[in-house]
Backbone as a chain_set.jsonl record, in Angstrom:
{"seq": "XXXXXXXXXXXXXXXXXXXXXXXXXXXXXXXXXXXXXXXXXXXXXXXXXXXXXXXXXXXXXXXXXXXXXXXXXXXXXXXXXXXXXXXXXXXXXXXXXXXXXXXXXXXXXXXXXXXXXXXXXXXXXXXXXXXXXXXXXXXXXXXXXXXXXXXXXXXXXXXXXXXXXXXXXXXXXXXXXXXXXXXXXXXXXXXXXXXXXXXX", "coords": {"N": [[-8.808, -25.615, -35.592], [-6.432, -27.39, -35.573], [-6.54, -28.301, -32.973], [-8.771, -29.963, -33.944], [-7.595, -31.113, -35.984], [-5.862, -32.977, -34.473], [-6.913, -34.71, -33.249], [-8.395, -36.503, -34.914], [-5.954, -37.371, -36.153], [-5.43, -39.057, -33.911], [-7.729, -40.421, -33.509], [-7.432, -42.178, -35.707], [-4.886, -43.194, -36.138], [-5.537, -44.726, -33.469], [-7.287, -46.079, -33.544], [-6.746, -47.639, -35.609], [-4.248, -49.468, -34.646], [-5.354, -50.47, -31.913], [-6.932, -52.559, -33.395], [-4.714, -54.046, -34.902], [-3.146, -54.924, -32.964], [-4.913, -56.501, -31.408], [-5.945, -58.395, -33.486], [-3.449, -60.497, -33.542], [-4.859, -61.87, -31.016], [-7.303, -62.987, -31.454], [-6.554, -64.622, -34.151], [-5.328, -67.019, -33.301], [-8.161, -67.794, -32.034], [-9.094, -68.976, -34.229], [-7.871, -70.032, -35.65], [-7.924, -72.301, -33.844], [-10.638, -72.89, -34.104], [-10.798, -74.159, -36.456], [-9.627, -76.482, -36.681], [-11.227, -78.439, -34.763], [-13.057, -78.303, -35.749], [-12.974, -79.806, -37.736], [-12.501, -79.824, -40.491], [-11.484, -80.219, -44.203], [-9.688, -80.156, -46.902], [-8.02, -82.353, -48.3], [-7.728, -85.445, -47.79], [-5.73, -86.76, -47.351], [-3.883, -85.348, -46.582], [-1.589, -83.524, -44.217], [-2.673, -82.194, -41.084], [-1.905, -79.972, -40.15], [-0.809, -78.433, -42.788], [-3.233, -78.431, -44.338], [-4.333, -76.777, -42.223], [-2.697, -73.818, -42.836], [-3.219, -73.849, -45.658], [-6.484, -73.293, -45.446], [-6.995, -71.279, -43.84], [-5.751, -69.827, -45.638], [-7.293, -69.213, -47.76], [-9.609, -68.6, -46.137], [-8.289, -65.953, -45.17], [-8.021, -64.841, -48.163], [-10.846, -64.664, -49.164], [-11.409, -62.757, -47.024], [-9.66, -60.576, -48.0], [-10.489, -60.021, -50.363], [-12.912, -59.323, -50.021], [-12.55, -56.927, -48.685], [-11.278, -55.277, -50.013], [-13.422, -54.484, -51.623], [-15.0, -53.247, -49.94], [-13.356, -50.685, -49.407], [-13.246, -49.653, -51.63], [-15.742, -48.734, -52.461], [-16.909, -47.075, -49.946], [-17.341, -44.624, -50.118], [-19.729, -44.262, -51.202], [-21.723, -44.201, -48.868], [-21.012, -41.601, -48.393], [-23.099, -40.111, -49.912], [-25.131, -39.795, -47.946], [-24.083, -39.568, -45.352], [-21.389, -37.449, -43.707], [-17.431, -37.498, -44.259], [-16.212, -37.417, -41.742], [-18.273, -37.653, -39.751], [-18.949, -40.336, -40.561], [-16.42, -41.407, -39.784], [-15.987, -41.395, -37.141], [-18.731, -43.004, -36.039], [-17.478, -45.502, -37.013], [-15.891, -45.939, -35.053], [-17.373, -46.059, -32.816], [-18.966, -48.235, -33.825], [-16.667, -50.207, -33.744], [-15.998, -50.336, -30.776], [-18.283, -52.135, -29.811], [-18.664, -54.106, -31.38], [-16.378, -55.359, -30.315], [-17.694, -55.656, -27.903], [-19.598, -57.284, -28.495], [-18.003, -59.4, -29.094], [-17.028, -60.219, -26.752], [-19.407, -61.322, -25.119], [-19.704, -63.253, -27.559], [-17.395, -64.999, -26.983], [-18.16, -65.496, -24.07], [-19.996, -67.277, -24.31], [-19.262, -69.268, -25.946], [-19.814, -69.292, -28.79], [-18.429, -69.845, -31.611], [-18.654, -69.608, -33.889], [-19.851, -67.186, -34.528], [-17.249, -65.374, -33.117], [-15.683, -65.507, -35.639], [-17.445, -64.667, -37.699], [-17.353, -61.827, -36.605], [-14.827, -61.009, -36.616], [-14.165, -61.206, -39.072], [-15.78, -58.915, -40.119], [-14.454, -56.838, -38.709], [-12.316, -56.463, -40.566], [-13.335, -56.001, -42.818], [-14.625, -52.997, -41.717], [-11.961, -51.53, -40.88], [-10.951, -51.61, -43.289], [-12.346, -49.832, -44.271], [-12.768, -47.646, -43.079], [-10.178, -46.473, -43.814], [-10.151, -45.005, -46.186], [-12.116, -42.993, -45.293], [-10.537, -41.691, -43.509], [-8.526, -40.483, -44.801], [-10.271, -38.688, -46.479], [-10.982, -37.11, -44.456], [-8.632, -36.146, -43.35], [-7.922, -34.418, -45.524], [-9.375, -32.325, -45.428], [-8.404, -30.924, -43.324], [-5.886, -29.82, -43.437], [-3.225, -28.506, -45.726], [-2.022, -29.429, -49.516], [0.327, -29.592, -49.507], [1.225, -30.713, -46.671], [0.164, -32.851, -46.541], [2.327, -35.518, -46.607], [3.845, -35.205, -44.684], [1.85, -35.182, -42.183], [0.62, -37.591, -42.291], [3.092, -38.839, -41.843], [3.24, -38.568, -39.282], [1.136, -39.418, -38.446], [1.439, -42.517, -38.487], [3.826, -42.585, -36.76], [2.448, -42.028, -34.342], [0.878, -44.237, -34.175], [2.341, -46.461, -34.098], [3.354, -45.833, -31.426], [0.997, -46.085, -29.665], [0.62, -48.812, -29.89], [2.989, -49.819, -28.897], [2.655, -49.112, -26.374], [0.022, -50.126, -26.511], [-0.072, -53.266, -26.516], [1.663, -54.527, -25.095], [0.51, -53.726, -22.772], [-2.503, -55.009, -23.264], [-2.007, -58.165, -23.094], [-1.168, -57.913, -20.793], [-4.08, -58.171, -19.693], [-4.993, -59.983, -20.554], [-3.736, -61.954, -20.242], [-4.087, -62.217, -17.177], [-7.214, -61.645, -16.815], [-8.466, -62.858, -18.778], [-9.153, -62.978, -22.575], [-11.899, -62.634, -22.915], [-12.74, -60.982, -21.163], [-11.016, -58.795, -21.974], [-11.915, -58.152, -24.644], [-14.138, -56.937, -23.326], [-13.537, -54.609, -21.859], [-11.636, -53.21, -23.867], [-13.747, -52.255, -25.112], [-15.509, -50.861, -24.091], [-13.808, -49.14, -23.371], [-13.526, -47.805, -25.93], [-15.796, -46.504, -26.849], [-16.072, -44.687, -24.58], [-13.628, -43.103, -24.8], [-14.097, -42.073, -27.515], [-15.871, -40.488, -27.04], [-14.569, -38.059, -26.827], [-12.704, -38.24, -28.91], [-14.667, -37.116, -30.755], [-14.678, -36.308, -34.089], [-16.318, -35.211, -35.904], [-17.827, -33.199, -34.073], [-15.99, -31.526, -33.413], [-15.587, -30.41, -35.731], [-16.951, -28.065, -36.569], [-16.304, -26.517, -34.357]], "CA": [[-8.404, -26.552, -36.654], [-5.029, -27.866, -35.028], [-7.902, -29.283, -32.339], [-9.773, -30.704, -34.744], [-6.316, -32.342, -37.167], [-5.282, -33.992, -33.787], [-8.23, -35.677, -33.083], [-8.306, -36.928, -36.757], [-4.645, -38.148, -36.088], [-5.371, -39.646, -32.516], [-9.098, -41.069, -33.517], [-7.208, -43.084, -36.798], [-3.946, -43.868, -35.146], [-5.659, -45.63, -31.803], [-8.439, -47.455, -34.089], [-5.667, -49.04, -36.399], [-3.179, -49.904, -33.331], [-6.257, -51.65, -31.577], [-7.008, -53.882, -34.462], [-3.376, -54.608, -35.286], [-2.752, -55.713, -31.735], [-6.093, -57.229, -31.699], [-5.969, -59.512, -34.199], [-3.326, -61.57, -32.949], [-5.484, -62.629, -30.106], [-8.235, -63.961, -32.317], [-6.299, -65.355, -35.221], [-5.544, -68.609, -32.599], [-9.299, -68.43, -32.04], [-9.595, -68.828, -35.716], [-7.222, -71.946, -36.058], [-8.691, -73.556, -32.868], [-12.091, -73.372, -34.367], [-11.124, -74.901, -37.939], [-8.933, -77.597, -36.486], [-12.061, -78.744, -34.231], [-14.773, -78.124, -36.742], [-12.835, -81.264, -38.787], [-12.685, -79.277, -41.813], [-10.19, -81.01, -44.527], [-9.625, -80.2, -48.3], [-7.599, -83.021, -49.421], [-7.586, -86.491, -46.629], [-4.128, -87.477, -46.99], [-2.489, -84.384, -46.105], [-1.384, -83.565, -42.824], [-3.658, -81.027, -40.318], [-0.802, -78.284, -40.583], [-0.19, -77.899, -43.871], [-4.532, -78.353, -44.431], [-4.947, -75.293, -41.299], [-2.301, -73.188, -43.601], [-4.567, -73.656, -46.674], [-8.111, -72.967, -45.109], [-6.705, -69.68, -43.335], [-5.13, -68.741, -46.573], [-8.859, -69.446, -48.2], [-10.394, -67.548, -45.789], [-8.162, -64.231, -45.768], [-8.247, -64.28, -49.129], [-11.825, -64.085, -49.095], [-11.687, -61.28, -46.537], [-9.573, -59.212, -48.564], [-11.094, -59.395, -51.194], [-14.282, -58.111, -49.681], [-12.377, -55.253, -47.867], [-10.975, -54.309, -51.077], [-14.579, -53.84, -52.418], [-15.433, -52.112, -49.076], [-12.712, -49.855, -49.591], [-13.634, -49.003, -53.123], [-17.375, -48.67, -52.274], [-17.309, -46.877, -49.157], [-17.601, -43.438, -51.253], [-21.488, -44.12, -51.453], [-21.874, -43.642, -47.607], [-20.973, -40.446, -48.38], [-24.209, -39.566, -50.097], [-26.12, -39.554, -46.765], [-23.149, -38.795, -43.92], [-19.677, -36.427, -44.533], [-16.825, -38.361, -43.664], [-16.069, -37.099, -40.276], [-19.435, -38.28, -38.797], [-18.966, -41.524, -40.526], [-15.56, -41.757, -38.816], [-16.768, -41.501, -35.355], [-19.797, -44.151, -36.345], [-16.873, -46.663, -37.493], [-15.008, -45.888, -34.1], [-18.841, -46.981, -31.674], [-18.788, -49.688, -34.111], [-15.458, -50.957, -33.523], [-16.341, -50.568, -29.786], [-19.967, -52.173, -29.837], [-18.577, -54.981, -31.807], [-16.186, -56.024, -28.725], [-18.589, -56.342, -26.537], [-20.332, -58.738, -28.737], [-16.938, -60.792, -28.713], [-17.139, -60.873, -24.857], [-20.78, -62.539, -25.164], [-19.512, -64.654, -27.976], [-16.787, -65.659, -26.794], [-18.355, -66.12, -22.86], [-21.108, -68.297, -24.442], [-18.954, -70.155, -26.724], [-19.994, -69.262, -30.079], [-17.449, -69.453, -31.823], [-18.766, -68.925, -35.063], [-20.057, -65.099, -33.877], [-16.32, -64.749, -33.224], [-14.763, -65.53, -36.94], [-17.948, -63.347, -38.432], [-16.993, -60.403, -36.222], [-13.289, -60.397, -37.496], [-14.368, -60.836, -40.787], [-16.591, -57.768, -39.808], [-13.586, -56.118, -38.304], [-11.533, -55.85, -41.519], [-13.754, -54.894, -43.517], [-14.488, -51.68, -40.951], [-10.96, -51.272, -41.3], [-10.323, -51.231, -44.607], [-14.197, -48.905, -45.292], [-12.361, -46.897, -42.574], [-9.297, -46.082, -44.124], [-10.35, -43.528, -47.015], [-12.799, -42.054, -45.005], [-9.882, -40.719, -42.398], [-7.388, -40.101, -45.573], [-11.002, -37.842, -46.929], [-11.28, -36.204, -43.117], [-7.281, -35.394, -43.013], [-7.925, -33.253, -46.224], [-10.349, -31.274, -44.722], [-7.741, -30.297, -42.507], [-4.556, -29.527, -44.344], [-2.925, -28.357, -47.017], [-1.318, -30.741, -49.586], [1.843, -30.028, -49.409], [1.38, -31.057, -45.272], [0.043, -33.877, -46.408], [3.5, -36.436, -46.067], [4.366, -35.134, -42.51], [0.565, -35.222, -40.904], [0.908, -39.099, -42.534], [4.148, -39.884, -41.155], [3.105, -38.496, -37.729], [0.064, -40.132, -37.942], [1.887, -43.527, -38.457], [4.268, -42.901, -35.596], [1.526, -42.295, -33.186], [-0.087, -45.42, -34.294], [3.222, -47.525, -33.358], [3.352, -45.646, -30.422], [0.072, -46.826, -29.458], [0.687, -50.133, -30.103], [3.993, -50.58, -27.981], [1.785, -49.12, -25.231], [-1.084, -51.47, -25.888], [0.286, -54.604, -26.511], [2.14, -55.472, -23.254], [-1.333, -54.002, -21.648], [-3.61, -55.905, -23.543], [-1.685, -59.256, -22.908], [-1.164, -58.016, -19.318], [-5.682, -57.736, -18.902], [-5.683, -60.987, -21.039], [-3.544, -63.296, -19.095], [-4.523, -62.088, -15.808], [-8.535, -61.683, -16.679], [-8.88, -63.789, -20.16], [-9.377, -62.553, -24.181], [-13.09, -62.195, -23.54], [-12.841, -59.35, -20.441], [-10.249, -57.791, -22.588], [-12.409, -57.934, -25.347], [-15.303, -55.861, -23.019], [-12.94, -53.493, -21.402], [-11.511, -52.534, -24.593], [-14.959, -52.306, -26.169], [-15.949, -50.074, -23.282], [-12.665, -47.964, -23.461], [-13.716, -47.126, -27.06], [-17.274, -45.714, -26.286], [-15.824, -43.511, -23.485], [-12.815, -42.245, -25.682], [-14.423, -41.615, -28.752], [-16.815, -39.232, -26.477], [-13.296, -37.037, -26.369], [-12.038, -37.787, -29.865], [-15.439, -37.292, -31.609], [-14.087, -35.608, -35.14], [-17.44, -34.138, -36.404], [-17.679, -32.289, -33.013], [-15.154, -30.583, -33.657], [-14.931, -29.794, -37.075], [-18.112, -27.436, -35.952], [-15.712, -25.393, -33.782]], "C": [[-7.327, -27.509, -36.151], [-5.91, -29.415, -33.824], [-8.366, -30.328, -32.947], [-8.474, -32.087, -35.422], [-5.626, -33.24, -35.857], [-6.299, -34.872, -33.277], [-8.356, -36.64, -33.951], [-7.116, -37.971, -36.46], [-5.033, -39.756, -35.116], [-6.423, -40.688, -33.553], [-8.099, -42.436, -34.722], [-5.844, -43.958, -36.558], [-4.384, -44.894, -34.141], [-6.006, -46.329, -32.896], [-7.644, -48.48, -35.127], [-4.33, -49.595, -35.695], [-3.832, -50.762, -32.35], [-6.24, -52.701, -32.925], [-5.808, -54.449, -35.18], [-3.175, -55.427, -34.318], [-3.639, -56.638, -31.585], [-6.333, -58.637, -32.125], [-5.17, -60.782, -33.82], [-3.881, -62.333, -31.517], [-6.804, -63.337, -30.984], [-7.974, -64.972, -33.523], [-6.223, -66.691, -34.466], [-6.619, -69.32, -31.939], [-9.275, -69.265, -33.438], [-9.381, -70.841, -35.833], [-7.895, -72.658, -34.771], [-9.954, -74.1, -33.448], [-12.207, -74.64, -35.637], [-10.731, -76.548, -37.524], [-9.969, -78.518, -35.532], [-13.394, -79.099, -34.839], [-14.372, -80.069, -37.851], [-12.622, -80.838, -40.034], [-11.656, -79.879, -42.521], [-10.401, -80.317, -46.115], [-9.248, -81.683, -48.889], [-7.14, -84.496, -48.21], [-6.257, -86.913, -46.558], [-3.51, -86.917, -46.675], [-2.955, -83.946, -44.869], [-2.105, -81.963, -42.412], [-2.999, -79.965, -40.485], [-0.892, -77.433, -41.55], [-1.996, -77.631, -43.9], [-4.902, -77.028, -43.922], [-4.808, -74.23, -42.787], [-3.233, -72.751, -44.674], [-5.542, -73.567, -46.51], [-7.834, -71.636, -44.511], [-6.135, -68.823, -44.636], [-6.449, -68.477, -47.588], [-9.725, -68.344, -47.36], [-10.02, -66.25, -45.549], [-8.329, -64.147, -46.843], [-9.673, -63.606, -49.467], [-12.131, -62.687, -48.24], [-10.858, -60.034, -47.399], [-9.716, -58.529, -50.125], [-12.394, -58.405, -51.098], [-14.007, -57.065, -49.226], [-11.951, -54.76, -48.81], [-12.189, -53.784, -51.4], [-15.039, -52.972, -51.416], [-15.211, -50.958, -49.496], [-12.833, -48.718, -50.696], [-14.827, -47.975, -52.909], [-17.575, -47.476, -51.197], [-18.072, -45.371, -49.14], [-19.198, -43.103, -50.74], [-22.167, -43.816, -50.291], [-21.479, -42.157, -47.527], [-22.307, -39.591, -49.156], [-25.297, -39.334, -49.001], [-25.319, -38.761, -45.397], [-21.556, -38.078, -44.773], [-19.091, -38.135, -43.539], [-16.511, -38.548, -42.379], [-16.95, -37.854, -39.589], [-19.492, -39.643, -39.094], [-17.715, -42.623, -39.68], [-15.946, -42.096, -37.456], [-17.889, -42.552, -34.922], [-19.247, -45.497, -36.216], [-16.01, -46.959, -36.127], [-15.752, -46.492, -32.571], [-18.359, -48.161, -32.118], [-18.328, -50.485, -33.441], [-15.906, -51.933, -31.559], [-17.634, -52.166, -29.162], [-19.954, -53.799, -30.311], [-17.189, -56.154, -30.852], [-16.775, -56.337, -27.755], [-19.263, -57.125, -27.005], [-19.179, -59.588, -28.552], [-17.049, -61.093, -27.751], [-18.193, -61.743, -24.858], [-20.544, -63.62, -26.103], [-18.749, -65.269, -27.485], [-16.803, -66.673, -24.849], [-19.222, -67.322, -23.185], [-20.863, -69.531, -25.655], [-19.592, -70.32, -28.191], [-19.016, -69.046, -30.414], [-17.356, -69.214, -33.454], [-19.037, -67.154, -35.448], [-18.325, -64.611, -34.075], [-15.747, -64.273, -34.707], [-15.723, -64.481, -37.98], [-17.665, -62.189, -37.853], [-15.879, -60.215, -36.53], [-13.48, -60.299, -38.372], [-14.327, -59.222, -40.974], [-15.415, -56.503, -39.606], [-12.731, -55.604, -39.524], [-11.796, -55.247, -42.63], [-14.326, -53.053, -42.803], [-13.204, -51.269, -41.236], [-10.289, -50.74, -42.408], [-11.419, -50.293, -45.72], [-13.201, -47.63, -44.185], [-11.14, -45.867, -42.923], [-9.865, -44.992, -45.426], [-11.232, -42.746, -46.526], [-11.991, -41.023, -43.971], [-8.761, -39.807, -43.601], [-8.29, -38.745, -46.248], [-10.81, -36.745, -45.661], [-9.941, -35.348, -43.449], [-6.988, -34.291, -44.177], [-8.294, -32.39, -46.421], [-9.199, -30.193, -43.873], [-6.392, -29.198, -42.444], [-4.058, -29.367, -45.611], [-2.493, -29.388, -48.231], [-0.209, -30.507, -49.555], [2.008, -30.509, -47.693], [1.285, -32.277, -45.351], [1.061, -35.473, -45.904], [4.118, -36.241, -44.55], [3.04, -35.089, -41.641], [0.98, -36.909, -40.96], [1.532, -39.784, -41.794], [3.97, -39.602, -40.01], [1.838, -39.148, -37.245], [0.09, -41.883, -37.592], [2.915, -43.613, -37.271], [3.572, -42.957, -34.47], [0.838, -43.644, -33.137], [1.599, -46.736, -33.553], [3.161, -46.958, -31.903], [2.455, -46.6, -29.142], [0.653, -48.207, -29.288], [1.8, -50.792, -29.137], [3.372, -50.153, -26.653], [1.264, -50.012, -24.921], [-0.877, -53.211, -25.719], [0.998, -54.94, -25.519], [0.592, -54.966, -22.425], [-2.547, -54.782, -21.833], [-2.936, -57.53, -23.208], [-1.829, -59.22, -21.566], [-2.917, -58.531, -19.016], [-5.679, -59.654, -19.341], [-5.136, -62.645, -20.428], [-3.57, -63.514, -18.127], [-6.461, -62.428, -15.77], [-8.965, -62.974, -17.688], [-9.13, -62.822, -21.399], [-11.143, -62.131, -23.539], [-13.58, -61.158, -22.658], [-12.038, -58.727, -21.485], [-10.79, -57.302, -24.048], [-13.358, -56.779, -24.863], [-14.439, -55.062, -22.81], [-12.263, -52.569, -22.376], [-12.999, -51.775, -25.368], [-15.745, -51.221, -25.226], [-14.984, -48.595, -23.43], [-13.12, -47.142, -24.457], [-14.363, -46.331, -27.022], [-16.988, -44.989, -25.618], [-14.71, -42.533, -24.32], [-13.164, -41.508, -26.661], [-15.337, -40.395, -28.389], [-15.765, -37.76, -26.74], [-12.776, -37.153, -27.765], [-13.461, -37.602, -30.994], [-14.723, -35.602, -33.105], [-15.246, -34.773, -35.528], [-17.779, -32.71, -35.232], [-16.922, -31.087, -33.534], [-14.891, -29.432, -34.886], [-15.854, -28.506, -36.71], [-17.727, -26.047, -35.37], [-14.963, -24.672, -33.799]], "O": [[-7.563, -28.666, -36.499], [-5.901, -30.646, -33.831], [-8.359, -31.479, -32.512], [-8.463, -33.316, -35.363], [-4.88, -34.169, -36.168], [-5.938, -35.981, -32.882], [-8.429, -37.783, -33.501], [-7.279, -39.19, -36.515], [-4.963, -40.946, -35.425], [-5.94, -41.583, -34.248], [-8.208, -43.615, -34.384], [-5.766, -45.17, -36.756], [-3.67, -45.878, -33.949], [-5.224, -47.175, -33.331], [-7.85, -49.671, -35.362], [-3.455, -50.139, -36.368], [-3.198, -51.702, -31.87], [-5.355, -53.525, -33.156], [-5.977, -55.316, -36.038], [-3.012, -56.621, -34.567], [-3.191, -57.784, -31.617], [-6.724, -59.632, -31.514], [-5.71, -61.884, -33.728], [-3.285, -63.304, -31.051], [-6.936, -64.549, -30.818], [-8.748, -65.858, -33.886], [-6.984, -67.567, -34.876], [-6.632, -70.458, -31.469], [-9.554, -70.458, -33.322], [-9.962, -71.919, -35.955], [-8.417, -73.752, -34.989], [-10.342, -75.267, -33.4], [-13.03, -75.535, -35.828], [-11.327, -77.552, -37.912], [-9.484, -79.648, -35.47], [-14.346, -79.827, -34.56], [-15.075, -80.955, -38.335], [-12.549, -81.777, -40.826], [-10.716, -80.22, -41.802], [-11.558, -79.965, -46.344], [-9.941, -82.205, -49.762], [-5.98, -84.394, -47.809], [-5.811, -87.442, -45.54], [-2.411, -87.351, -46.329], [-4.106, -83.908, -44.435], [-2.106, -80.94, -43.097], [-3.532, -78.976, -40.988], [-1.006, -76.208, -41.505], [-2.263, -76.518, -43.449], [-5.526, -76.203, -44.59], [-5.704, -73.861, -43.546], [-3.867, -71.697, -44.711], [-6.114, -73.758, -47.583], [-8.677, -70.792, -44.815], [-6.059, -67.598, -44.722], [-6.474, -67.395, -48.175], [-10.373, -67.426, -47.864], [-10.854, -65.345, -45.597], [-9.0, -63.131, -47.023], [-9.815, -62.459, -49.89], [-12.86, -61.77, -48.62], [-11.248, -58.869, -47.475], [-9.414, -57.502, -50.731], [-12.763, -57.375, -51.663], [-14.831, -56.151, -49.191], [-12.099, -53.538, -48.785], [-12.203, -52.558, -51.508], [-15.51, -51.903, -51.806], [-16.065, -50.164, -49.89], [-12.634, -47.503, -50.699], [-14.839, -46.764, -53.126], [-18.512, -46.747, -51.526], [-19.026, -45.022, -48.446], [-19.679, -42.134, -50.154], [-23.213, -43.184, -50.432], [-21.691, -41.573, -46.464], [-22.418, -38.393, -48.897], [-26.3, -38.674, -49.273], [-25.699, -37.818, -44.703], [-20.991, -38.2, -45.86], [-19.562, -39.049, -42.862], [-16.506, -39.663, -41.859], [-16.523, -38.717, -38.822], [-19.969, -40.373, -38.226], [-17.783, -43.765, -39.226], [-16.146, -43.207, -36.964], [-18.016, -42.933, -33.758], [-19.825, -46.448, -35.69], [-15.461, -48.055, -36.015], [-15.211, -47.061, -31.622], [-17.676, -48.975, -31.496], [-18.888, -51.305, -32.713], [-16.033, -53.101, -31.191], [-17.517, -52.911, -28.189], [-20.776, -54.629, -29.922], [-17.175, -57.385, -30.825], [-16.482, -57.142, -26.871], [-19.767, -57.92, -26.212], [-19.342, -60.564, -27.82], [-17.203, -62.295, -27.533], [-17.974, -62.929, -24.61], [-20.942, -64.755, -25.843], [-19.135, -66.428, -27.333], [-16.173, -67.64, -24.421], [-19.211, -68.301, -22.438], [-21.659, -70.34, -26.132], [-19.83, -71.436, -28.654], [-18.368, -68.167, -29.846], [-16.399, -68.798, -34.106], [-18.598, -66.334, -36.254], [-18.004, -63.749, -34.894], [-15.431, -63.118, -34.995], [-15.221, -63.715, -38.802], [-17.705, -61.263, -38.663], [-15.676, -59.038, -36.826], [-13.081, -59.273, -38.923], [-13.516, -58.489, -41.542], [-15.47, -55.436, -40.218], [-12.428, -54.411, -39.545], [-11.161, -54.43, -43.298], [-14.334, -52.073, -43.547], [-13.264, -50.384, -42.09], [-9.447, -49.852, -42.538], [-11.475, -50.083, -46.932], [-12.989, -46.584, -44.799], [-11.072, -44.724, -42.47], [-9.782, -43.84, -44.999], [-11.371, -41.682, -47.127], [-12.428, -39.928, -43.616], [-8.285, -38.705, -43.33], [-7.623, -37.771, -46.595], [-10.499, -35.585, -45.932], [-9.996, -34.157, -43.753], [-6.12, -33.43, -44.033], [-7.942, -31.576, -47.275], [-9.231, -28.962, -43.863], [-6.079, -28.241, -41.737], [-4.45, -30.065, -46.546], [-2.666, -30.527, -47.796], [0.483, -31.525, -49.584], [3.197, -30.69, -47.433], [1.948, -33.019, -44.626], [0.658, -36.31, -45.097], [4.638, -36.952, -43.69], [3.16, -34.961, -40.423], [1.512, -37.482, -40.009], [1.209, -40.807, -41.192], [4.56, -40.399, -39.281], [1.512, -39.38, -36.081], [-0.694, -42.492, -36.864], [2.939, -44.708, -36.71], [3.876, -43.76, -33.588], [0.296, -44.066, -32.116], [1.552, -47.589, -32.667], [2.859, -47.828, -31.086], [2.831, -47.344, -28.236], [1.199, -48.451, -28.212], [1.697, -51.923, -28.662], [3.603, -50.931, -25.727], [1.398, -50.715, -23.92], [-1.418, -54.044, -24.992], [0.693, -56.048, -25.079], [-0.159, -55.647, -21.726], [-3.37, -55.139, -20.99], [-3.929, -58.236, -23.029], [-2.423, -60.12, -20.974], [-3.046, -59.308, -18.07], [-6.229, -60.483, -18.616], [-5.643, -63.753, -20.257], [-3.254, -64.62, -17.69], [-6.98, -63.204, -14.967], [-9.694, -63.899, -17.33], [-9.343, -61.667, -21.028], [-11.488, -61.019, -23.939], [-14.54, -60.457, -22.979], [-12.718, -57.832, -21.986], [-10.312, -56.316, -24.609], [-13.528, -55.794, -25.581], [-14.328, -54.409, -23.848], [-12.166, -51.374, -22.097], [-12.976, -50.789, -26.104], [-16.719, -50.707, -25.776], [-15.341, -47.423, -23.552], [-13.218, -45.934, -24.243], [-13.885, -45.202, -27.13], [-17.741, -44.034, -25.815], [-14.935, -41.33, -24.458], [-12.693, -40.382, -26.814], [-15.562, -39.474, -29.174], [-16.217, -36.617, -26.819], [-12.262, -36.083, -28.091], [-13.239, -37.996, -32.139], [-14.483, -34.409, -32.923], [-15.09, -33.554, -35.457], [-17.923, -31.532, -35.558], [-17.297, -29.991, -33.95], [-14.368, -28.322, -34.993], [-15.036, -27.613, -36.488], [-18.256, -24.952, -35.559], [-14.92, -23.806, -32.924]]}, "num_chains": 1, "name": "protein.A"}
C-alpha cells in the first residue's frame, strides 16, 4: 500500500509540475500566433492592450470547458476505476508532446494552441480522478498531510525541472524539449503505473 500511495503522490505531483512549467513555454507561442494571424476586436486600439483581450477570451473559454471536464469526468468511471484512468491521462500527456514536436517542427501552429487547450482540460479531468485514487489509499484523517506532501513534491519537481527544461530548450529548441519530455513520460509512467500496483 505505502508502494502503491507513493506512486499516486509521485505519478500526480510530476504530471502537474510538467504542465505548470510547461505552459510558460507555449503561452509566447500563443501570443506570437494571434499577433500574426491579424486578429483585432476593436481597430483603434493598440495591439497590446487587443493581445491582452483575445488571451483573456480564450482562457476564459478554456476554463470554462475544464470546469465542465472536471465536473463530468465521473462518467469515465462507468467503464475504467480511477487508477487505470490515471495512468491513461499520464500516456496521454506524453503522446500529446510528441505531437507538439511535429507541430511545432512543421509549423502548424494551430495543432499547437488545440493541444494546450487539450492539455488543460487533461489537467483539470485529471485532478479528481488522483484526489478519487488517494482515497483508495488512506484514511481521512491522513488525508491533509498526504495533500500537503503531495504539493511539496510537486514544487520540488518543478525547481528541478524548470532550469532543465530551459537548459534542453535553449540549447536544442521548445520542439526537442517538447519530444524528450514526451518520451520521458512513456518510459516513467512504465515505473509509476498506479493500477499496477494497486493489484499488489
Amino acid at each position: 500500500a505505502n508502494i502503491s500511495l507513493r506512486n499516486v503522490v509521485v505519478s500526480s505531483s510530476l504530471f502537474d509540475a510538467i504542465f505548470k512549467v510547461l505552459k510558460d513555454y507555449i503561452q509566447p507561442i500563443l501570443k506570437d500566433i494571434i499577433l500574426i494571424s491579424g486578429i483585432y476586436i476593436v481597430v483603434s486600439m493598440e495591439a497590446d492592450t487587443q493581445l491582452k483581450i483575445i488571451l483573456g477570451l480564450i482562457y476564459g473559454v478554456m476554463y470554462i470547458f475544464s470546469s465542465w471536464v472536471s465536473r463530468n469526468v465521473y462518467r469515465l468511471n462507468l467503464k475504467y476505476k480511477s487508477d487505470k484512468l490515471m495512468d491513461i491521462s499520464f500516456d496521454i500527456l506524453g503522446i500529446v508532446f510528441f505531437i507538439m514536436f511535429f507541430a511545432i517542427k512543421t509549423k502548424i501552429m494551430l495543432a499547437v494552441i488545440l493541444l494546450y487547450f487539450f492539455l488543460y482540460l487533461l489537467k483539470d479531468g485529471r485532478r479528481p480522478l488522483a484526489v478519487d485514487v488517494f482515497g483508495d489509499y488512506m484514511k481521512r484523517n491522513e488525508r491533509a498531510t498526504v495533500m500537503s506532501i503531495e504539493s511539496q513534491v510537486g514544487s520540488l519537481f518543478m525547481i528541478v525541472l524548470a532550469p532543465l527544461f530551459g537548459y534542453i530548450a535553449d540549447r536544442f529548441g521548445i520542439a526537442i524539449l517538447f519530444f524528450v519530455i514526451g518520451l520521458l513520460i512513456l518510459i516513467l509512467n512504465r515505473f509509476l503505473r498506479v493500477e499496477k500496483n494497486k493489484k499488489c
